[in-house]
N, C-alpha and C positions, 0 to 999 in steps of 0.2 A: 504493500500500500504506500503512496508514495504521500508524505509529509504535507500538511492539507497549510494553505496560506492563509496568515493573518487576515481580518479585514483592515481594512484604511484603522487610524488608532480611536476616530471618534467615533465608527460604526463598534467597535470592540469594546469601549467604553458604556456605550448606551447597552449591549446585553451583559457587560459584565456587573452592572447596577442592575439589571432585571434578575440575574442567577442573585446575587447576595439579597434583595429584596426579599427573596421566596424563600434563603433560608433561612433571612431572620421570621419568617411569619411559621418556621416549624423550629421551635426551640430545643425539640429533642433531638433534630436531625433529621436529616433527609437525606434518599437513596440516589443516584448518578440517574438512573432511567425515572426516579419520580422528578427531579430537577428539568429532563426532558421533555416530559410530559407539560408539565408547571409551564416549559417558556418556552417551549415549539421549537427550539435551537436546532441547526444540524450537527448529529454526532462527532462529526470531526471539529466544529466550532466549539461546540459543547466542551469537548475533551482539551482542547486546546485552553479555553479560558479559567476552569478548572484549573489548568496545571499555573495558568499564572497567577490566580486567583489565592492557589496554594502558598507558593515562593513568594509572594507578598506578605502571607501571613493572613490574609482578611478572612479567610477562609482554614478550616484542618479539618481534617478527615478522621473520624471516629474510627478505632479496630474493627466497627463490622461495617464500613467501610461508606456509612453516613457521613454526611457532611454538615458544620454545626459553624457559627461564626466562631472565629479567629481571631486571633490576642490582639494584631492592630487594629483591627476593625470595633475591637472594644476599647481601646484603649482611646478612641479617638470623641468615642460620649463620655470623657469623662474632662475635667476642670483643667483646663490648660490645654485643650486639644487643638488649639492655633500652634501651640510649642511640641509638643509633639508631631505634628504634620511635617512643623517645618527641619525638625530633625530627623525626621523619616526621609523626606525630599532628598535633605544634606548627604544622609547616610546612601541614597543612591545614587546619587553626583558622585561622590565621592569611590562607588565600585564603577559607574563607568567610564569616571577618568581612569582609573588602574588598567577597566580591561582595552580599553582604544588608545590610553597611552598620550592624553592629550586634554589640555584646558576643557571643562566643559561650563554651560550656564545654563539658569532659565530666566528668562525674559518677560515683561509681562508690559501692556501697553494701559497705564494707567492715567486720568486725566489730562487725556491728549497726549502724553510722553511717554516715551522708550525708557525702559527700565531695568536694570540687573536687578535681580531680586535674590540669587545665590550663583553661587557658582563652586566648584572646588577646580584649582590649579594642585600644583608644586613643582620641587627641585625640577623634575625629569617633564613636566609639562607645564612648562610658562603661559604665563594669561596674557590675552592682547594688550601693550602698553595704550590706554587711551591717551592719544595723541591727541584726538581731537572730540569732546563729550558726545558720549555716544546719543545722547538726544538731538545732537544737530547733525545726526550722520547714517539716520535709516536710510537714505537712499544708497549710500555704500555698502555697509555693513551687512552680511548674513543676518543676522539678527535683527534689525531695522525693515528689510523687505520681508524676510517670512513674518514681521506684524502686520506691516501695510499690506501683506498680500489678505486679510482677515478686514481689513475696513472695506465699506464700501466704496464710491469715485469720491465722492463729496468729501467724505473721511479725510481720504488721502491727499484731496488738493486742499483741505482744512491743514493738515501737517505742514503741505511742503508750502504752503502760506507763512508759514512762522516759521520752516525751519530750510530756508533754501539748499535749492542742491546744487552746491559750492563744488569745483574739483578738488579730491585730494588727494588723487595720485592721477596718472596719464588713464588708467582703467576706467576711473570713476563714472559713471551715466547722469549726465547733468541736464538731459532733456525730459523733460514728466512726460510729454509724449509715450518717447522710446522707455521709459523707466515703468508707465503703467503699461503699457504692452508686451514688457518683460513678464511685471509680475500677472498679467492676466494669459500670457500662453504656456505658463507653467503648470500642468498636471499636477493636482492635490499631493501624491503619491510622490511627488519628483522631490527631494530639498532644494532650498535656496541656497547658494552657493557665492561665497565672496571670494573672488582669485584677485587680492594685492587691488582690492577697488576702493580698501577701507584706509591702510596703510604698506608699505612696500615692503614684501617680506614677510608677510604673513595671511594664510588662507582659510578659509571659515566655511561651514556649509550648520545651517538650521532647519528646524522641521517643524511646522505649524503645531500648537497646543492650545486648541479651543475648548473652555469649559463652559457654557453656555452662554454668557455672553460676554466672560471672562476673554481676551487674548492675549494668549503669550507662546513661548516657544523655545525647543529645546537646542542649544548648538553646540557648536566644539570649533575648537582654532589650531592650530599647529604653525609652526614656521615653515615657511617655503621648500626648505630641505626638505619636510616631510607630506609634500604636495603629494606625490603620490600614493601615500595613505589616504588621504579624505574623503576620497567615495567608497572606503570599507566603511571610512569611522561613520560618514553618512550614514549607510543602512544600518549598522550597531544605532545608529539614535532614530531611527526607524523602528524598530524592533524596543526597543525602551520607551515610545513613546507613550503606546496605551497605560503600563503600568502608572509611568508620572504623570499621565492625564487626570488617571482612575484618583488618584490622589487627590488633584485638584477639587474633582469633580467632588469629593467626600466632604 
C-alpha cells in the first residue's frame, strides 16, 4: 500500500478538531473504527491524523486500544494555557531547527504589521540579521509575502500604502503589479521563497499558517552556502505545518 498524502495543513486541521471533538464527547474512550464512523474520515486520512494527533500528545491511546484525550490537550484548559501553548510552539521550533539544520520562525500578521512572534536559531543555524525591520520589508522577505499572500487586494495595497516596496538588494520586486501577481500565481501547496531578495546572502522559503482569521506562517533561513538545502527544509515545514497550525487553532 503505498503511503497515503497529507491534505493541504488547513484541510488536516479542520478534521483533526472534528476527531478530538468526538473524543472529548466519549470520556471513556473511543475505538479507531467508532472514531470512523463519528467523522466519515477516509481510513488512510483517519490513520494518518491519529498518528499525528498521537506525537502531539493531544490524543493517547488506551491498552485496549481506545483513544481518550491527551496530556497536552488537557493541559491547555487549565490556568496559564497562553504559557503553555507558547512553550509547546517553542519546544517544536526548537526540534525542527535541529532536524533541517537551520533558523526557523512563526510569523503572524497582527494590526496591519508583520511580526516575529518566536523563532529558535543557534550556534550551527544563524537567524536572518535584520538589516532592514522586517515590517517594512514583506515585499522581500519569505515571511512578508507568505502573509500578504492571506490578505485580500485591498489588504495588500493597504500594507504597501505604508510600507513601500523600496529595493534592497538587485532581487528585490519593487513593482505591486508584478509583486501581486507573484503572490497570486502561487499554488496554496507551493512555499514562498526568498533567494537574497531580502538581504545578500541569505535565502528563506515560508509556508502559509491560517487559523481562522488568524494569519501567520511558518519559515526557515539558511545562508546562501546552504541554498541548496531549502526546498528539503521547504517540504520538512510543509509537513510541520498542520501540527503548528492544530496548535494555533486550540
Amino acid at each position: 500500500m503505498s503511503k497515503p498524502v497529507p491534505a493541504v495543513p488547513f484541510r488536516s486541521v479542520q478534521y483533526a478538531l472534528r476527531l478530538l471533538e468526538t473524543v472529548c464527547r466519549h470520556g471513556d474512550g473511543i475505538s479507531e473504527d467508532g472514531l470512523a464512523r463519528s467523522t466519515r474520515l477516509p481510513p488512510a486520512q483517519l490513520t494518518h491524523l491519529l498518528a499525528m494527533l498521537r506525537a502531539e500528545r493531544y490524543l493517547r491511546r488506551l491498552p485496549d486500544g481506545d483513544y481518550v484525550i491527551g496530556e497536552a490537550f488537557t493541559r491547555l484548559g487549565t490556568t496559564g494555557s497562553r504559557r503553555v501553548l507558547r512553550e509547546q510552539l517553542q519546544c517544536k521550533l526548537v526540534e525542527l531547527r535541529d532536524d533541517i539544520g537551520a533558523a526557523v520562525y512563526i510569523s503572524r500578521y497582527e494590526d496591519g504589521e508583520v511580526k516575529i512572534t518566536q523563532f529558535a536559531a543557534g550556534r550551527h543555524a544563524p537567524p536572518v540579521t535584520e538589516w532592514v525591520d522586517f515590517k517594512a520589508a514583506a515585499h522581500a522577505s519569505a515571511v512578508g509575502k507568505a502573509l500578504l499572500t492571506q490578505l485580500d487586494h485591498d489588504g495588500r495595497r493597504d500594507h504597501l500604502a505604508r510600507h513601500k516596496a523600496v529595493r534592497l538588494t538587485s532581487r528585490t520586486t519593487t513593482s505591486e503589479r508584478a509583486l501581486f501577481s507573484q503572490l497570486d500565481s502561487r499554488p496554496p501547496t507551493v512555499p514562498v521563497l526568498d533567494l537574497q531578495e531580502y538581504a545578500v546572502g541569505t535565502v528563506c522559503a515560508a509556508v502559509p499558517l491560517t487559523a481562522g482569521t488568524s494569519v501567520g506562517c511558518l519559515a526557515v533561513s539558511m545562508p546562501l552556502q546552504h541554498a541548496h538545502r531549502l526546498r528539503g527544509a521547504a517540504r520538512k515545514l510543509g509537513q510541520q505545518a498542520a501540527p503548528l497550525l492544530l496548535s494555533l487553532s486550540l
